[in-house]
PDB file with SEQRES, HELIX, SHEET and CRYST1 records, atoms N, CA, C and O in Angstrom:
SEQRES   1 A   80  UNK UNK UNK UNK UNK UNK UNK UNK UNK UNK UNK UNK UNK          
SEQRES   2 A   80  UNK UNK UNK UNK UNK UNK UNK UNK UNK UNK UNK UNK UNK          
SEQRES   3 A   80  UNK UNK UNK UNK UNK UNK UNK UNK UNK UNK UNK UNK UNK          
SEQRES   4 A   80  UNK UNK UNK UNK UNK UNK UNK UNK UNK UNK UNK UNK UNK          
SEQRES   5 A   80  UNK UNK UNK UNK UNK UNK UNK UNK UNK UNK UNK UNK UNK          
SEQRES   6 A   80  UNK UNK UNK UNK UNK UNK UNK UNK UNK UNK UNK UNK UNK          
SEQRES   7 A   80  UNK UNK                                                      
HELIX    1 AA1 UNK A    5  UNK A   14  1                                  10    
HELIX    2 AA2 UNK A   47  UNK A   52  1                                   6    
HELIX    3 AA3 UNK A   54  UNK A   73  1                                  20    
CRYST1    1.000    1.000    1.000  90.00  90.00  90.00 P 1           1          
ATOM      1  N   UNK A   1      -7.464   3.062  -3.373  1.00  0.00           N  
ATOM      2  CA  UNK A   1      -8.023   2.237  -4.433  1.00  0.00           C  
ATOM      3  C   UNK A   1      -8.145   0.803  -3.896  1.00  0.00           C  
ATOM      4  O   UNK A   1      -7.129   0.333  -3.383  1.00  0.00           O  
ATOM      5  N   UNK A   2      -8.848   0.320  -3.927  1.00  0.00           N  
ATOM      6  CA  UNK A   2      -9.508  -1.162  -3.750  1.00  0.00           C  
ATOM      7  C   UNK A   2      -8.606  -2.150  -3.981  1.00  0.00           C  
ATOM      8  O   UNK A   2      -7.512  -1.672  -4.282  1.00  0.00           O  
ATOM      9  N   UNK A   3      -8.628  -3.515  -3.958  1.00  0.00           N  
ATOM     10  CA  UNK A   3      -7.526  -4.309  -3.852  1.00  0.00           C  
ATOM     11  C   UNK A   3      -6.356  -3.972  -4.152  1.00  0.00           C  
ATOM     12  O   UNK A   3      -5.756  -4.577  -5.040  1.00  0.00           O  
ATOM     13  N   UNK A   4      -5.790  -2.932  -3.471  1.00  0.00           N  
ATOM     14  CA  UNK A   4      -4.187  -2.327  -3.758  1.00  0.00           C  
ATOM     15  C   UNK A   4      -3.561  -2.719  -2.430  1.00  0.00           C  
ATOM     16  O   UNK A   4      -2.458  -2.178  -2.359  1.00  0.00           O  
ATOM     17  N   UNK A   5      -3.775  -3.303  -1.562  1.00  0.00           N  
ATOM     18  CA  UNK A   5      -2.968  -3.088  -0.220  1.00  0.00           C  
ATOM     19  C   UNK A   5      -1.875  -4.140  -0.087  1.00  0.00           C  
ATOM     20  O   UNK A   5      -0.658  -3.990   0.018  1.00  0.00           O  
ATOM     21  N   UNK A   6      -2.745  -5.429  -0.124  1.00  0.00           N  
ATOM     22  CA  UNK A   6      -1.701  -6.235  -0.556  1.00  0.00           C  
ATOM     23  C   UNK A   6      -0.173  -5.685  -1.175  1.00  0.00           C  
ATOM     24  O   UNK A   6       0.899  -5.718  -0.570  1.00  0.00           O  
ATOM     25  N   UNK A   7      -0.411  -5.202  -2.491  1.00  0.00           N  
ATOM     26  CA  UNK A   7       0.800  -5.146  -3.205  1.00  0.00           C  
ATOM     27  C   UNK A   7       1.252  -3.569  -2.455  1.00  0.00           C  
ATOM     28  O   UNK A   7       2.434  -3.537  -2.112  1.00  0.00           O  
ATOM     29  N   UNK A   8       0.716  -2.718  -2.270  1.00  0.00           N  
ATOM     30  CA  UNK A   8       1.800  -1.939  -0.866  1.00  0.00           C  
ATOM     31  C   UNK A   8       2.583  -2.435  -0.113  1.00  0.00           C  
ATOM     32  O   UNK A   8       3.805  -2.288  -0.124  1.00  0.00           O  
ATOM     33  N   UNK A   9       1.761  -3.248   0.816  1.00  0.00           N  
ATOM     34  CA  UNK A   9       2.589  -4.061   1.543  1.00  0.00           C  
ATOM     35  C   UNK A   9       3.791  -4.493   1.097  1.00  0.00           C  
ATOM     36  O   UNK A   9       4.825  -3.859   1.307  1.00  0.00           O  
ATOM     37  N   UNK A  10       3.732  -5.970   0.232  1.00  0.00           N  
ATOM     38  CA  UNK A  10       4.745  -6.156  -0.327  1.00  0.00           C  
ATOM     39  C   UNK A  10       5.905  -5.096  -0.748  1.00  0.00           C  
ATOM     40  O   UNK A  10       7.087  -5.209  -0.423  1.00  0.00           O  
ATOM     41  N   UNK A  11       5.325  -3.995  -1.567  1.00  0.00           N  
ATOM     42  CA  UNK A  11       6.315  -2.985  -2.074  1.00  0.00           C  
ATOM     43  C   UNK A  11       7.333  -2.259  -1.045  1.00  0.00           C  
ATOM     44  O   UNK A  11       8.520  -2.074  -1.315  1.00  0.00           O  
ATOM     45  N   UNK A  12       6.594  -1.792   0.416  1.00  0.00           N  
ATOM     46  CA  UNK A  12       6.880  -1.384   1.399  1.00  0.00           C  
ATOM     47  C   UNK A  12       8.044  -2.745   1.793  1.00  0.00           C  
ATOM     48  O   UNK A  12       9.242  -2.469   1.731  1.00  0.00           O  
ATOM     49  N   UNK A  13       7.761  -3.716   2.061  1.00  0.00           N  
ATOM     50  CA  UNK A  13       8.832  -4.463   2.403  1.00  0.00           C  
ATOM     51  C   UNK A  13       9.905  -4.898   1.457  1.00  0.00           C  
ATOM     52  O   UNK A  13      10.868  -5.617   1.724  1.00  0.00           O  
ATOM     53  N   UNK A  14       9.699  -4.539   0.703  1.00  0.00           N  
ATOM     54  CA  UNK A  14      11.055  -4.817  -0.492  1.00  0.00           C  
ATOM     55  C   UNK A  14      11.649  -3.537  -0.193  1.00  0.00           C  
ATOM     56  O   UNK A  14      12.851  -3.739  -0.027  1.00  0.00           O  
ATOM     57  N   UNK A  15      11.432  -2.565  -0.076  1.00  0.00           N  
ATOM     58  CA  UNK A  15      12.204  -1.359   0.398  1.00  0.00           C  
ATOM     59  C   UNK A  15      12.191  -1.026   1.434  1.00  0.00           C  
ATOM     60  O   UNK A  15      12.012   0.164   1.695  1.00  0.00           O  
ATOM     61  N   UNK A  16      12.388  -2.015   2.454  1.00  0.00           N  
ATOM     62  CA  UNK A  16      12.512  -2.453   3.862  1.00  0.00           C  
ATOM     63  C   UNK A  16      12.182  -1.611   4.994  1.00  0.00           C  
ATOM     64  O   UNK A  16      12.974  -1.275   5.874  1.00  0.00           O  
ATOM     65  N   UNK A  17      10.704  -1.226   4.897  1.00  0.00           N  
ATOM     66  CA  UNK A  17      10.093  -0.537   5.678  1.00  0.00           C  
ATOM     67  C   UNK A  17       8.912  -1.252   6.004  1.00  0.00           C  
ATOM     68  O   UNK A  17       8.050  -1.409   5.139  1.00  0.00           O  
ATOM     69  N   UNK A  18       8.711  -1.889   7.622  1.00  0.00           N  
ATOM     70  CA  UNK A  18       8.247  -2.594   8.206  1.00  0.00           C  
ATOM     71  C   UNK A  18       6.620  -2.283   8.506  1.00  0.00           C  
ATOM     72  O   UNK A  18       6.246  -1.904   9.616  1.00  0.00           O  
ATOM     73  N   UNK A  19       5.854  -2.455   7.564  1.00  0.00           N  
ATOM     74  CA  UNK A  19       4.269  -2.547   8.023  1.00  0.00           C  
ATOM     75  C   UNK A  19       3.289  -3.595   9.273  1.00  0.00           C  
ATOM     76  O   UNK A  19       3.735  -4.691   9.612  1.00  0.00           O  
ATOM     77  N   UNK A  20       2.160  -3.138   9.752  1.00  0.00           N  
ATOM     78  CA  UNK A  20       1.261  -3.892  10.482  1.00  0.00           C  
ATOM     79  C   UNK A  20       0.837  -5.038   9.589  1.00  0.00           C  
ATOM     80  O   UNK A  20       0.971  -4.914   8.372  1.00  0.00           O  
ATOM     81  N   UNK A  21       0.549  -5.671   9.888  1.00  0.00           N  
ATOM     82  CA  UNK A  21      -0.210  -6.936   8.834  1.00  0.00           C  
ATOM     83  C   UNK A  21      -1.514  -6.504   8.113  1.00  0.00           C  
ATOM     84  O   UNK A  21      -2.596  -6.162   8.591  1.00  0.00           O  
ATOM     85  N   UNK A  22      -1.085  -6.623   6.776  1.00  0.00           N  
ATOM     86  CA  UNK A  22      -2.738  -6.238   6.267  1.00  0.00           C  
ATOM     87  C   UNK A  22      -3.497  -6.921   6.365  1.00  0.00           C  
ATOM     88  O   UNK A  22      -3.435  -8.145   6.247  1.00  0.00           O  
ATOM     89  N   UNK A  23      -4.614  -6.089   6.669  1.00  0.00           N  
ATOM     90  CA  UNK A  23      -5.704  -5.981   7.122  1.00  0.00           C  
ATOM     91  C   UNK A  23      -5.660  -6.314   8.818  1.00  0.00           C  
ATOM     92  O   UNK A  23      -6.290  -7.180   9.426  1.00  0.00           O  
ATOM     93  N   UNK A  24      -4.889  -5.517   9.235  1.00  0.00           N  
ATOM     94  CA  UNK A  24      -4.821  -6.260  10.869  1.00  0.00           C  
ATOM     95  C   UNK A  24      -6.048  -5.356  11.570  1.00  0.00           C  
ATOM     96  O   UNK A  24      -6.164  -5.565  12.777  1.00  0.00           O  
ATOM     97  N   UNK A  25      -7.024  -4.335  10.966  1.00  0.00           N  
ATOM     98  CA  UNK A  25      -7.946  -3.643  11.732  1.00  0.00           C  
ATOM     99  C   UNK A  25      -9.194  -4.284  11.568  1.00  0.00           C  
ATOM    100  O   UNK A  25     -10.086  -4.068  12.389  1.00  0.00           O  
ATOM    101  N   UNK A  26      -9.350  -4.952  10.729  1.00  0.00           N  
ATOM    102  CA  UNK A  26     -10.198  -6.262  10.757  1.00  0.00           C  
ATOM    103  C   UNK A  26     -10.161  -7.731  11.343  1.00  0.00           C  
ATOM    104  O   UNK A  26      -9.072  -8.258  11.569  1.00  0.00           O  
ATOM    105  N   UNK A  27     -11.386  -8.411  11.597  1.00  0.00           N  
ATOM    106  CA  UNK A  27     -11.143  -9.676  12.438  1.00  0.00           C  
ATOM    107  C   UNK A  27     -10.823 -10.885  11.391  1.00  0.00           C  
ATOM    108  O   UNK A  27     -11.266 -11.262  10.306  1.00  0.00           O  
ATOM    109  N   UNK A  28      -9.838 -11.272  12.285  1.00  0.00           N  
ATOM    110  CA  UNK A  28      -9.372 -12.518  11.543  1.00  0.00           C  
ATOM    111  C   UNK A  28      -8.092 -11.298  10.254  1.00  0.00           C  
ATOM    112  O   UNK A  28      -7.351 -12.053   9.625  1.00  0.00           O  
ATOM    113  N   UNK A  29      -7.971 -10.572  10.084  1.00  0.00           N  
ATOM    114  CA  UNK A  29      -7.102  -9.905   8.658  1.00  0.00           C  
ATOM    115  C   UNK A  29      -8.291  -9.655   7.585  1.00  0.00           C  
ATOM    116  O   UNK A  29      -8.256  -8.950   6.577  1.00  0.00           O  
ATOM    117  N   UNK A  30      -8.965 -10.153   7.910  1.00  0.00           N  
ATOM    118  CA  UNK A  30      -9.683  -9.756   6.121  1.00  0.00           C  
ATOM    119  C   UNK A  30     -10.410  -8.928   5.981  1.00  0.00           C  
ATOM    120  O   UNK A  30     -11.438  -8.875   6.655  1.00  0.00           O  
ATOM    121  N   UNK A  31     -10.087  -7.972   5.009  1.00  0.00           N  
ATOM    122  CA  UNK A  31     -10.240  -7.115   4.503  1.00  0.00           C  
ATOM    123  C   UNK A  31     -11.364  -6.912   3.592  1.00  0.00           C  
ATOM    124  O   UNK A  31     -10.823  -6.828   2.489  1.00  0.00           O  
ATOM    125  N   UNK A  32     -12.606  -6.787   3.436  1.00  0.00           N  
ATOM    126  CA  UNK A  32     -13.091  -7.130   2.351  1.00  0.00           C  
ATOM    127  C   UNK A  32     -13.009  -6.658   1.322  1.00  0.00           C  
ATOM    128  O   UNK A  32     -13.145  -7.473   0.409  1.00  0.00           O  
ATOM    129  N   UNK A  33     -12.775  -5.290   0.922  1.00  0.00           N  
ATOM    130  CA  UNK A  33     -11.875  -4.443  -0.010  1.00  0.00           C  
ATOM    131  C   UNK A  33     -10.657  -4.375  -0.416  1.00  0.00           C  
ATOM    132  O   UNK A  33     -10.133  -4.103  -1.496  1.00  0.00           O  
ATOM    133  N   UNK A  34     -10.228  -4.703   0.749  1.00  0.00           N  
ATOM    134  CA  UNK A  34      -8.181  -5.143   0.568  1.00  0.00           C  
ATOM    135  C   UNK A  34      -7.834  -3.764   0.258  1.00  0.00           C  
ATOM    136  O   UNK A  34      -7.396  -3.411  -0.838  1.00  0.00           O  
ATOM    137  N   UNK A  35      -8.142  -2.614   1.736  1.00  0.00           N  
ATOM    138  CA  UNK A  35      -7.856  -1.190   0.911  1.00  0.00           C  
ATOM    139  C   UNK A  35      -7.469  -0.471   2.346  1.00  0.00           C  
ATOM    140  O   UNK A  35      -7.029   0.679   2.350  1.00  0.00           O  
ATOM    141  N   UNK A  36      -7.587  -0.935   3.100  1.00  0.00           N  
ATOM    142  CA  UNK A  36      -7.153  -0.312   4.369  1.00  0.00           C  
ATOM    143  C   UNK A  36      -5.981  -0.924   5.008  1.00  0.00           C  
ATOM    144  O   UNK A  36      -5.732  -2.118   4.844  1.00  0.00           O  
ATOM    145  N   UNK A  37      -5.131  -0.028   5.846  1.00  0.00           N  
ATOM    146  CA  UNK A  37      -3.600  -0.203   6.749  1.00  0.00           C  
ATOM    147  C   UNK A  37      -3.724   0.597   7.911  1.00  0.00           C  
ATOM    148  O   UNK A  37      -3.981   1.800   7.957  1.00  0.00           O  
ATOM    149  N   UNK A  38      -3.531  -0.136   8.782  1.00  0.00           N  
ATOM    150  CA  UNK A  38      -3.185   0.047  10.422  1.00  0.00           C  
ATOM    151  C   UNK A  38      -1.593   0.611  10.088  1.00  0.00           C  
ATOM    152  O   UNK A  38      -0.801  -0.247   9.699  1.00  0.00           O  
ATOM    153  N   UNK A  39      -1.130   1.937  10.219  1.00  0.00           N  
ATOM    154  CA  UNK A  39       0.219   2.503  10.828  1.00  0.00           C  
ATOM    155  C   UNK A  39       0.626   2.605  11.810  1.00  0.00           C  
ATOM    156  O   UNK A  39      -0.219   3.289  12.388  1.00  0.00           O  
ATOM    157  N   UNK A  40       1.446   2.382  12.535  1.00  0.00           N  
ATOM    158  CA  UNK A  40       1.629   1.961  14.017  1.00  0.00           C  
ATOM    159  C   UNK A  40       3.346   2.274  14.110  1.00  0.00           C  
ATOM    160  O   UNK A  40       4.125   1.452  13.625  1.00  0.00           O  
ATOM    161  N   UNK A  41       3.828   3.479  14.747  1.00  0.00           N  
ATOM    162  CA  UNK A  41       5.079   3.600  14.932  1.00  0.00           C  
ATOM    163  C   UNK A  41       5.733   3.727  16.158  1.00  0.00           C  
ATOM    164  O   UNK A  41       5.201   4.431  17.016  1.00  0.00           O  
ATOM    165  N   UNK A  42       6.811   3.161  16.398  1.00  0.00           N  
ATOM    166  CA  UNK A  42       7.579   2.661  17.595  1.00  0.00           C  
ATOM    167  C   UNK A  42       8.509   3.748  18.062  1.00  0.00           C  
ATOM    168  O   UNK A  42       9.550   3.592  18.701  1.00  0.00           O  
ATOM    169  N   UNK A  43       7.903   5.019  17.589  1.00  0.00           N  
ATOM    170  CA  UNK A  43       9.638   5.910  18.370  1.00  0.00           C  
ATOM    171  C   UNK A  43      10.398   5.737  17.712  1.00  0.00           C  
ATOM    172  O   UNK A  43      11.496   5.388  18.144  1.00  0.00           O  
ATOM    173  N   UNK A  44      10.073   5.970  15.766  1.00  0.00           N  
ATOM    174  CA  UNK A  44      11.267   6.403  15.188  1.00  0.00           C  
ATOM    175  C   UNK A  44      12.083   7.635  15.469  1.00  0.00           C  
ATOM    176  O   UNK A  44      11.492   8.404  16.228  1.00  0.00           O  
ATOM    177  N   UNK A  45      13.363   8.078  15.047  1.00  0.00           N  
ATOM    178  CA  UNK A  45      13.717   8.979  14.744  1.00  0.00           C  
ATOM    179  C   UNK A  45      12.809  10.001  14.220  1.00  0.00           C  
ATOM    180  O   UNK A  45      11.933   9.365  13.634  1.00  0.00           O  
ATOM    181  N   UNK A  46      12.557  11.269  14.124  1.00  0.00           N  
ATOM    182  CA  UNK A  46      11.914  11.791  12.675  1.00  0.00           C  
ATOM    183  C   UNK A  46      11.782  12.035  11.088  1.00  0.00           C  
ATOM    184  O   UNK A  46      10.913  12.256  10.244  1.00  0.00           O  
ATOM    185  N   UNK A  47      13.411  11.827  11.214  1.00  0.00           N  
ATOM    186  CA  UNK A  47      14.033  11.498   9.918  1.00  0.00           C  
ATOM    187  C   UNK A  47      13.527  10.316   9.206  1.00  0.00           C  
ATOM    188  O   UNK A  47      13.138  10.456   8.046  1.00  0.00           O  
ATOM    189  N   UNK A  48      13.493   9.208   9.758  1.00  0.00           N  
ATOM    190  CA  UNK A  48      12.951   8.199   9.547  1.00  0.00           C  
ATOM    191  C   UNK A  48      11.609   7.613   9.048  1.00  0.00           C  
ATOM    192  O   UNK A  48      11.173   6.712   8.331  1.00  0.00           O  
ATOM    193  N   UNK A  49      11.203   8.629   9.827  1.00  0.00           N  
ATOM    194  CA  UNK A  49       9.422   8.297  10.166  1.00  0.00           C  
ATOM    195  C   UNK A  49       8.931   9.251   9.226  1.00  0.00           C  
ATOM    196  O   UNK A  49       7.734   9.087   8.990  1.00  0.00           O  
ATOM    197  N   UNK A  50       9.633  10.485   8.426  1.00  0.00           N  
ATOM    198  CA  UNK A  50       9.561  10.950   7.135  1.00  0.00           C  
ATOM    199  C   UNK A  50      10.269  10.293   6.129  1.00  0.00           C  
ATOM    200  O   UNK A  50       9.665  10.462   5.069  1.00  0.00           O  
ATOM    201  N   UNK A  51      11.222   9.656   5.985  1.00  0.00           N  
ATOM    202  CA  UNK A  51      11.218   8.505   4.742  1.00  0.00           C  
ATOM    203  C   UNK A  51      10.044   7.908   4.999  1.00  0.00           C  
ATOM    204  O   UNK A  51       9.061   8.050   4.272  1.00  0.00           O  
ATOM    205  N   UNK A  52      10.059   7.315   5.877  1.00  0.00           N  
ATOM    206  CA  UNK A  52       9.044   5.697   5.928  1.00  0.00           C  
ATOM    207  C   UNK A  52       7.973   6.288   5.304  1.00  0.00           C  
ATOM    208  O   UNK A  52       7.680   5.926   4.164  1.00  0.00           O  
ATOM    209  N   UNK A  53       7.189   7.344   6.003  1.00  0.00           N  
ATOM    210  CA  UNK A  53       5.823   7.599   5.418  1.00  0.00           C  
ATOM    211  C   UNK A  53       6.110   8.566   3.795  1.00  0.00           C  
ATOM    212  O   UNK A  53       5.190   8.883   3.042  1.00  0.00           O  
ATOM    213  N   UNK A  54       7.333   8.835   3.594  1.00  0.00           N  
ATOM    214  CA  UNK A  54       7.353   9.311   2.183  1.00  0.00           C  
ATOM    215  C   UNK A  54       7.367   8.066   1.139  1.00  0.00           C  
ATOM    216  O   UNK A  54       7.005   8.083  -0.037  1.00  0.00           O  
ATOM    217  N   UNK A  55       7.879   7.000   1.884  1.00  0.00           N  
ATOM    218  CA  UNK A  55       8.160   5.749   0.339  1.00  0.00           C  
ATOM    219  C   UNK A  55       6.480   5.080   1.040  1.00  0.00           C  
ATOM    220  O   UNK A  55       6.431   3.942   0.574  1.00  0.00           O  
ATOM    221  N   UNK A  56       5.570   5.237   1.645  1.00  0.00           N  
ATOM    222  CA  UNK A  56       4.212   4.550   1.822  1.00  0.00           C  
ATOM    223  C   UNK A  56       3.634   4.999   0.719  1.00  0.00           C  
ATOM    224  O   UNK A  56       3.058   4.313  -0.125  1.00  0.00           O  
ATOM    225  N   UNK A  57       3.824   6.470   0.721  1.00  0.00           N  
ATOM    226  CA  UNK A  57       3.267   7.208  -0.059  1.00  0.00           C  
ATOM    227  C   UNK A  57       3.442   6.896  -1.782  1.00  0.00           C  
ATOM    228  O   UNK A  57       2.591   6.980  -2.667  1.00  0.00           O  
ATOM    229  N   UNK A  58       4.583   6.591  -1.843  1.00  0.00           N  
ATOM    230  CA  UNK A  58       5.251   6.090  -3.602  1.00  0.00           C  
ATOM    231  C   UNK A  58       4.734   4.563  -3.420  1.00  0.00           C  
ATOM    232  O   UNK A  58       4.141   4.178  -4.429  1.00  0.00           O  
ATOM    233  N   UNK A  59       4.800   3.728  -2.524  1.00  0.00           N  
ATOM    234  CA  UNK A  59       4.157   2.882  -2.680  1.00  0.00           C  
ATOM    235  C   UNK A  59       2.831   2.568  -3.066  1.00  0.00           C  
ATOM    236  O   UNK A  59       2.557   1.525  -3.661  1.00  0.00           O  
ATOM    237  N   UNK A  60       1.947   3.481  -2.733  1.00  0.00           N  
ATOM    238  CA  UNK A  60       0.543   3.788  -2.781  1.00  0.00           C  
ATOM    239  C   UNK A  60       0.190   4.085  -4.189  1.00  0.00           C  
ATOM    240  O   UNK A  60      -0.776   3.654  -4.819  1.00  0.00           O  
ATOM    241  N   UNK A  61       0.935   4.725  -4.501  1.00  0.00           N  
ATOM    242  CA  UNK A  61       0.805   5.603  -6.017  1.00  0.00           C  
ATOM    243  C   UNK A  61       1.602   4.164  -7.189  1.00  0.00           C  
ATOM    244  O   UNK A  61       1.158   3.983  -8.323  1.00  0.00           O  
ATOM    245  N   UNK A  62       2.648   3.405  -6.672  1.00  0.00           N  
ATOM    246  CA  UNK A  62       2.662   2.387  -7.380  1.00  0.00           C  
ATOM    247  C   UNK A  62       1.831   1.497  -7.807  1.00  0.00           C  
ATOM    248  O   UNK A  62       1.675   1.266  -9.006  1.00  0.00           O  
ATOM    249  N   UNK A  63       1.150   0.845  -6.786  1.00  0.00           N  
ATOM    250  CA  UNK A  63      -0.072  -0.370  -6.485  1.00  0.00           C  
ATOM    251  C   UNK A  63      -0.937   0.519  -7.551  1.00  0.00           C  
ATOM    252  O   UNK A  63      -1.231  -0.064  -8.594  1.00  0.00           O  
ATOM    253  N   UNK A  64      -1.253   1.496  -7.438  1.00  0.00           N  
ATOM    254  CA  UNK A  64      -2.592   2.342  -7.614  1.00  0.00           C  
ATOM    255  C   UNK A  64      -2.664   1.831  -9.502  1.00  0.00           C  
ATOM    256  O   UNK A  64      -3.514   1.263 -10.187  1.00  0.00           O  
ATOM    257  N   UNK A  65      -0.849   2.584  -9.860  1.00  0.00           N  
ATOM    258  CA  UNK A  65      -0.793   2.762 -11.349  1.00  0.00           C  
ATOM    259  C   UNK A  65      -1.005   0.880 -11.843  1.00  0.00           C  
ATOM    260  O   UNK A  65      -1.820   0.251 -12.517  1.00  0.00           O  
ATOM    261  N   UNK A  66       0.064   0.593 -11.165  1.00  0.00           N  
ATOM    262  CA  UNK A  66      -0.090  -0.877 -11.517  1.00  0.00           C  
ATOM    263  C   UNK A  66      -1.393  -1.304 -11.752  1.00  0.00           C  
ATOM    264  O   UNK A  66      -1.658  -1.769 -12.860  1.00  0.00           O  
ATOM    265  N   UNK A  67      -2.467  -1.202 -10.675  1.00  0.00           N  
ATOM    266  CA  UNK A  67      -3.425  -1.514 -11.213  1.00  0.00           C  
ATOM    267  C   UNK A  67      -4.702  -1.108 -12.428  1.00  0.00           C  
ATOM    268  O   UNK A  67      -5.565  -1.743 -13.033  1.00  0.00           O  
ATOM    269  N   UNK A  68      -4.201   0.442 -12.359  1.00  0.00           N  
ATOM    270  CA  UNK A  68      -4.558   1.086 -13.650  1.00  0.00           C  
ATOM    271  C   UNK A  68      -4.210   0.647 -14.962  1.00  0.00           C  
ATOM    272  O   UNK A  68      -4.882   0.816 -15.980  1.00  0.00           O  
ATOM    273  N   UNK A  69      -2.649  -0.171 -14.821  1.00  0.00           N  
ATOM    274  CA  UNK A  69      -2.546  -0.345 -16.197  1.00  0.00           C  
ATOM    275  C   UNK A  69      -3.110  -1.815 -16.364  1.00  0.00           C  
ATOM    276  O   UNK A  69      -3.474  -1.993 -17.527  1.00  0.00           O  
ATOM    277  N   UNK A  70      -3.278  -2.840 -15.616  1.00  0.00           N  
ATOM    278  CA  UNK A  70      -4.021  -3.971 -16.100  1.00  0.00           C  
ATOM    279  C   UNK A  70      -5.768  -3.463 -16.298  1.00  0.00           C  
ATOM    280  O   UNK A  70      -6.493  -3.977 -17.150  1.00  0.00           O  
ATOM    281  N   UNK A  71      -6.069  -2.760 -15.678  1.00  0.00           N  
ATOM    282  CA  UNK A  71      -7.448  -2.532 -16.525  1.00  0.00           C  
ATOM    283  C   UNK A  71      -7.250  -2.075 -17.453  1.00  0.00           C  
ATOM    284  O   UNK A  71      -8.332  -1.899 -18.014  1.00  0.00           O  
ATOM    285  N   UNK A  72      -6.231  -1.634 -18.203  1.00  0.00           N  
ATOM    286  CA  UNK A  72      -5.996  -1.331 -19.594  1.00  0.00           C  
ATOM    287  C   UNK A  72      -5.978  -2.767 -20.185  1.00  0.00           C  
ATOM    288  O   UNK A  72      -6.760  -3.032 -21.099  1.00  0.00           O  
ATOM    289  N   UNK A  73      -5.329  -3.480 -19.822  1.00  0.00           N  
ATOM    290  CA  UNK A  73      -5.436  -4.951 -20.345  1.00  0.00           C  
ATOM    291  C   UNK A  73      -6.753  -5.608 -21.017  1.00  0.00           C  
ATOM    292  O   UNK A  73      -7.040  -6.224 -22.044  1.00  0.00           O  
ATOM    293  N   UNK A  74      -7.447  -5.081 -19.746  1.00  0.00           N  
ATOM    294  CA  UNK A  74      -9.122  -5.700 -20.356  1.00  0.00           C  
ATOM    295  C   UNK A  74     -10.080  -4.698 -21.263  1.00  0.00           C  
ATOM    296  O   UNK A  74     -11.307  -4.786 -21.253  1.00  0.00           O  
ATOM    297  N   UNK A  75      -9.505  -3.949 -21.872  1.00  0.00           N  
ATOM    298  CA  UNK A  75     -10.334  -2.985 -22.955  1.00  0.00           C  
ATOM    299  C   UNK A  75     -10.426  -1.958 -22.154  1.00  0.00           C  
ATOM    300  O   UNK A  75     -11.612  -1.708 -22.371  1.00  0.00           O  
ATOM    301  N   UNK A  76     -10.104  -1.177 -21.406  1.00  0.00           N  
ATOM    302  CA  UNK A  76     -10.959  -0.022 -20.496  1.00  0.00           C  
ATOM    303  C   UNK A  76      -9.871   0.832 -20.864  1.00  0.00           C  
ATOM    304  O   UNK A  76      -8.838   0.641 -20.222  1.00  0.00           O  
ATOM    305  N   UNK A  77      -9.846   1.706 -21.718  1.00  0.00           N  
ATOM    306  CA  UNK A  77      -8.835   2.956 -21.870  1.00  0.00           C  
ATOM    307  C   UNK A  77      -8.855   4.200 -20.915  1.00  0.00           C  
ATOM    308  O   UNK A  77      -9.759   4.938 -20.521  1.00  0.00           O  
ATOM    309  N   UNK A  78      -7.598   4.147 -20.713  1.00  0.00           N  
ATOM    310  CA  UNK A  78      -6.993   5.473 -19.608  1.00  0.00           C  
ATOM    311  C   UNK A  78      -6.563   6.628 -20.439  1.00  0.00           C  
ATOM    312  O   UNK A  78      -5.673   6.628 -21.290  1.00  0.00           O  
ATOM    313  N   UNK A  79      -7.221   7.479 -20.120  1.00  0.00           N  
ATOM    314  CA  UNK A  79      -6.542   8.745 -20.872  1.00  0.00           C  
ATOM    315  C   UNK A  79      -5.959   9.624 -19.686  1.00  0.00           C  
ATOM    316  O   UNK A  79      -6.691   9.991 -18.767  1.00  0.00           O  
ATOM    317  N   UNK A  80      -4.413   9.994 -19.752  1.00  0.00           N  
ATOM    318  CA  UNK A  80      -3.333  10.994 -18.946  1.00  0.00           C  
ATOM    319  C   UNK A  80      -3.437  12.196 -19.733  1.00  0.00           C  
ATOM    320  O   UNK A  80      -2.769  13.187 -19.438  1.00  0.00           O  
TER     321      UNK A  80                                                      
END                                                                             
């Protein structure tokens, strides 16, 4: 989803799992969508490197809802 990466990021580092810089696959960082991530791993453990990419994943799905529910904000109803 579209301007969600940012707040991955962030989310990912509050639960101290170390990302590339967003938008680092673009020049200069910017993103013009703000929707893409460079993953880049150093020889974790495997254990590890299945958390890490399991909380990317809850991260992803956070940003996503979060932003689902402020377009609720502006009149646009979500039906679950």
């Amino acid at each position: 989803m579209s301007s969600c990466i940012k707040r991955v990021g962030q989310l990912c580092k509050e639960a101290s799992v170390v990302l590339t810089n967003i938008g680092a696959i673009f020049p200069y960082e910017n993103d013009p969508q703000a929707s893409n991530i460079r993953i880049s791993f150093s020889y974790p453990p495997i254990d590890e490197l299945s958390k890490a990419a399991n909380l990317l994943c809850i991260c992803v799905q956070i940003a996503a809802i979060e932003k689902l529910l402020n377009l609720k904000d502006n009149h646009i109803s979500i039906v679950f």
